[in-house]
N, C-alpha and C positions, 0 to 999 in steps of 0.2 A: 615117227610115221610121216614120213617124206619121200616124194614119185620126182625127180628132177623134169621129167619129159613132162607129165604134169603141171608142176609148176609153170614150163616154160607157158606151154597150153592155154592153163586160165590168167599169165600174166598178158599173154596175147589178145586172147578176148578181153580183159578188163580194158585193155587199151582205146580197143576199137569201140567200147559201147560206152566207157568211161573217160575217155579223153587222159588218161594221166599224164600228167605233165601241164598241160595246157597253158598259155598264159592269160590273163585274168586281165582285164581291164584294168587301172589304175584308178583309184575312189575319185569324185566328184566331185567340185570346188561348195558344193550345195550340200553335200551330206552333213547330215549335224553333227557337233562337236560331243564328242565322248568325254572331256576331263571333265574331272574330279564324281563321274558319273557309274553307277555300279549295275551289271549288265547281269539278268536274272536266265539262269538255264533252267529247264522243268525236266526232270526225269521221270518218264510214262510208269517207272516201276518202283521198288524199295531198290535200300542200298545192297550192293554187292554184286548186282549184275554186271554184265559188260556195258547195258546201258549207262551206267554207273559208273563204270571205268572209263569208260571214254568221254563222260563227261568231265571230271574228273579232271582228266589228261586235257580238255579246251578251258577249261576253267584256269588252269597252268600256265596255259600257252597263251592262246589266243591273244589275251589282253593288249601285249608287248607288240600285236599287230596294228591293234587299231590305234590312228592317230587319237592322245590322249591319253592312252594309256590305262581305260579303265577297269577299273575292280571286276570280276565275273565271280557269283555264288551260285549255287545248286539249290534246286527245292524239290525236292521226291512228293509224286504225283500217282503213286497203284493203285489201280481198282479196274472192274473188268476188261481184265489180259493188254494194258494200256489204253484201252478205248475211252477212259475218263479224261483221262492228262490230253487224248488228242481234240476231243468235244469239246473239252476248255478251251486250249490255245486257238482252233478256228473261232470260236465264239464269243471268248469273255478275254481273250488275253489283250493288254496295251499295245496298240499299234505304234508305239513309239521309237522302235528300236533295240528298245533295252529289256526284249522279255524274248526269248526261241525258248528253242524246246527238240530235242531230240528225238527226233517224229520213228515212230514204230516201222519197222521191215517192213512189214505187214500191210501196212497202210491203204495200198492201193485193193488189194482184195479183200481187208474189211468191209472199205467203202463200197464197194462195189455188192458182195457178197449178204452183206450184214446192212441194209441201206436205212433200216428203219431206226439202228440202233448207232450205226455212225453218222453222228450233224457234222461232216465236214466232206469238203472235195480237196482231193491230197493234190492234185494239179494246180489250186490256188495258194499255195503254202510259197513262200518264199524262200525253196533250199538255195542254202548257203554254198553246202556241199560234204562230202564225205570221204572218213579215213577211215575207212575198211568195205567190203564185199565177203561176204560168205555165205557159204548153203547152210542150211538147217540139216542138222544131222542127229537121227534116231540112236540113242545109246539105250544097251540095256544090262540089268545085271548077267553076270555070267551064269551066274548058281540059277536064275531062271528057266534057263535051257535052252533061249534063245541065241544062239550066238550068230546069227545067220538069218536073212529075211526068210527064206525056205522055212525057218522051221516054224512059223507062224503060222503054215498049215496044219497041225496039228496039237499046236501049244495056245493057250493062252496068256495073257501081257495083262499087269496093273500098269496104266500111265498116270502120273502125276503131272498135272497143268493149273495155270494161274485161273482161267475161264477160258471162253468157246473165242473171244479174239486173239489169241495167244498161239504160237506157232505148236509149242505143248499141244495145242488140242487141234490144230487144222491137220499137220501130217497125220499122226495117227488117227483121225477119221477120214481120211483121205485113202489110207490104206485100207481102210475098215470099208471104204464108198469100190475103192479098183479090185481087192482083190479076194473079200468077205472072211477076212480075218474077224476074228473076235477079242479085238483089244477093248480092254475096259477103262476108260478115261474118265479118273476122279481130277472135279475141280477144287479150286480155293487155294489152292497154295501161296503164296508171295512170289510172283517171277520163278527166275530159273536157280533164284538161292533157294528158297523154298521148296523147291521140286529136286532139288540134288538131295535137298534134306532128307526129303521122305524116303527116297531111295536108297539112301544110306543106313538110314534107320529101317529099312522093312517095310513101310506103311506101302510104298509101289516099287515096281519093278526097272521101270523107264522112263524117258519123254522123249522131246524132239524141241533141241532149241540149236545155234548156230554153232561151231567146232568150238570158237575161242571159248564160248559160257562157260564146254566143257573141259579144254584144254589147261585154260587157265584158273577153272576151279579145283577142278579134280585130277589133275595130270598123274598122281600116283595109280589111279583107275586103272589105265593103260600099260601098266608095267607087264614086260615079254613072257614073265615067268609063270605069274599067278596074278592075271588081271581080275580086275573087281568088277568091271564090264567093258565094253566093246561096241565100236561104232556097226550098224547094221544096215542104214537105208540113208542118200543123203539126195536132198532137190535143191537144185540150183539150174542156172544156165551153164555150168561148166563144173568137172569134178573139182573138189577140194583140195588144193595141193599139198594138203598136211593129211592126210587120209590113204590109208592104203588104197593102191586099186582096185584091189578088190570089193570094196565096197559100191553097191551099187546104184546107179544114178533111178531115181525110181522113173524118170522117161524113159528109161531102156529096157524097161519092164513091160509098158504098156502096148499092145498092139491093139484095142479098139478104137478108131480114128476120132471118136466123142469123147473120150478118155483120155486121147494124146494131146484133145486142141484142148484141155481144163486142167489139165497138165500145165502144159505150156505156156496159159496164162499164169498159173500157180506158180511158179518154178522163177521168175524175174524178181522176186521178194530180197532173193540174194544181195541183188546188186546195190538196193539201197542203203545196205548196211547199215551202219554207225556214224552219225553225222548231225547237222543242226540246218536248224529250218524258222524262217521268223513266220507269223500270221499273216493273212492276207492283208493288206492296206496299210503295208508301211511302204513310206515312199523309195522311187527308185534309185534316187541317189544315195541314200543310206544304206539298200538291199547292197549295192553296186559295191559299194567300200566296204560291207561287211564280206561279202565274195573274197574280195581281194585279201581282207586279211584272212581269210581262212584258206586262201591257197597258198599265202606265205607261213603261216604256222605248219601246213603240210610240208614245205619246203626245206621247215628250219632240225636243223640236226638233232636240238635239243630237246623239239617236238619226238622225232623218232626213236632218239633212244629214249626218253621215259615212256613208249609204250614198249618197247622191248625190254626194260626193265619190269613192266609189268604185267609180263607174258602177253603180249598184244603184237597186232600189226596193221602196218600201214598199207590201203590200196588204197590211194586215191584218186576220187572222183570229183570234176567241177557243180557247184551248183547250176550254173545253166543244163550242164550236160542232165543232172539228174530228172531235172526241170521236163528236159525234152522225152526223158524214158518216163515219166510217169505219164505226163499226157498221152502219150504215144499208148500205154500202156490200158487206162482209160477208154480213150477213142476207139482201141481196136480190137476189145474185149465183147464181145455180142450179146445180147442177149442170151440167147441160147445155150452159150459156152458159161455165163455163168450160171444158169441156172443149173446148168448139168453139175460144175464145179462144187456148186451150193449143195444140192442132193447127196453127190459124193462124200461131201465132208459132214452136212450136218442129217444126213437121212431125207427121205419123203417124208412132204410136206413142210419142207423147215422155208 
């Protein structure tokens, strides 16, 4: 499933709004010394996701950047749709350096959306930076009857999702808010391992999590002859270069002007991808070196092919740059426009 013109496309825009490439500042004579010191990552979900995988993949790499050299382990953090793992790290995690955390897609339109139930502001976070972008893309079974956003008009969908923060449950009430489909979205599952599960087994039909989840969980899914399902609806700021064209961006869908601008805020979730983020109030000479070494492990070969060995890919992005799209992202979001967003996704009154 690859568009070369495509590709070209969204490596274009990742440029211009991600900076790849960029060069990074050199660490700080003041940053503190990392040896013989073990550096704790937090994954928002269970193991198996891409979350997971790309943690994973920094746990690997990373270390051999930071002068010192130190240890990095994982500690899996699920519970509602990541919004637990991201309340902690704003709140109760060590400002010392040695605790990030691989902050949710989602992030900026939790907070914003969901304000009661997320204790954190994603513009105070500390990204590092990020080795991937992707749009969240709607898969469903085939035997459903769906195999096409169109047919939503007259069929109904079981979705399977983690909870109401979880991209599982925003696009498909998002569809459910634009175009009065009647998708049924059960929660509780574990991430998007959990939700493949269901779907495998019968218990739902679909969800909506970002291509890799699905490409590199399920990739026999997709086979030409007798697929087991099929991509249907994908939101990002740019189509997916692994994605037929066909499939549809769901801003291209919309023609109500109050529906394009909750869109359009919705639709930047993309870009932050897969990446690591320290708490607010570590200092900036430590932020500064950690930057650094994480746009040297984006750099490093050995970084890129063990994500390619493990169905994965690299788009990256600098922490500063991410820095500037989330505030940006924040700041320029209205009132208005989330509230309509909010409606759309979780019904009147929510």
């Amino acid at each position: 499933m690859r568009n070369d013109g495509i590709q070209r496309t969204f490596a274009i825009g990742i440029t211009a709004l991600a900076a790849i490439g960029a060069v990074v500042a050199g660490p700080d004579a003041h940053a503190m010394d990392f040896k013989g010191k073990t550096i704790k990552i937090v994954i928002p979900y269970g193991p198996g996701g891409t979350y997971d995988k790309y943690g994973v993949a920094f746990t690997n790499h990373l270390g051999k950047h930071i002068p010192g050299n130190p240890t990095l382990i994982l500690q899996h953090m699920p519970g509602a749709g990541g919004a637990k793992a991201m309340n902690w790290a704003y709140n109760v995690m060590p400002k010392d350096g040695l605790n990030m955390i691989v902050p949710l897609d989602n992030s900026v339109l939790n907070q914003l959306m969901r304000p009661k139930k997320m204790r954190y502001r994603s513009e105070d976070f500390s990204w590092l930076g990020s080795s991937n972008q992707t749009n969240v893309v709607m898969v469903a079974r085939t035997d459903s009857g769906v195999t096409k956003l169109k047919d939503l008009e007259t069929k109904k969908l079981i979705v399977a999702t983690s909870g109401k923060a979880s991209t599982g449950y925003m696009i498909p009430g998002l569809l459910n808010g634009l175009f009065g489909y009647k998708i049924k979205i059960v929660q509780g599952y574990k991430g998007s391992s959990g939700s493949i599960l269901a779907i495998e087994q019968g218990e739902a039909q679909a969800s909506a999590y970002n291509w890799l989840a699905w490409s590199s969980k399920v990739p026999h899914w997709f086979t030409k002859d007798k697929p087991f399902g099929g991509p249907i609806a994908q939101i990002g700021v740019y189509k997916d270069p692994d994605l037929p064209a066909s499939v549809p961006m769901i801003s291209d869908l919309v023609t109500n002007e109050m529906d394009r601008k909750a869109v359009d805020f919705i639709k930047v979730l993309g870009l932050l991808g897969r990446g690591l983020a320290l708490p607010p109030g570590v200092d900036k000479e430590t932020v500064a070196l950690l930057r650094s070494a994480y746009a040297r492990m984006n750099a490093d070969p050995a970084f890129v092919a063990d994500l390619k060995k493990q169905k994965l890919r690299l788009i990256p992005a600098t922490g500063e740059k991410i820095n500037e799209v989330v505030t940006a992202a924040v700041r320029n979001a209205s009132p208005e426009v989330v509230a309509h967003a909010r409606k759309l996704i979780y019904g009147a009154g929510s």
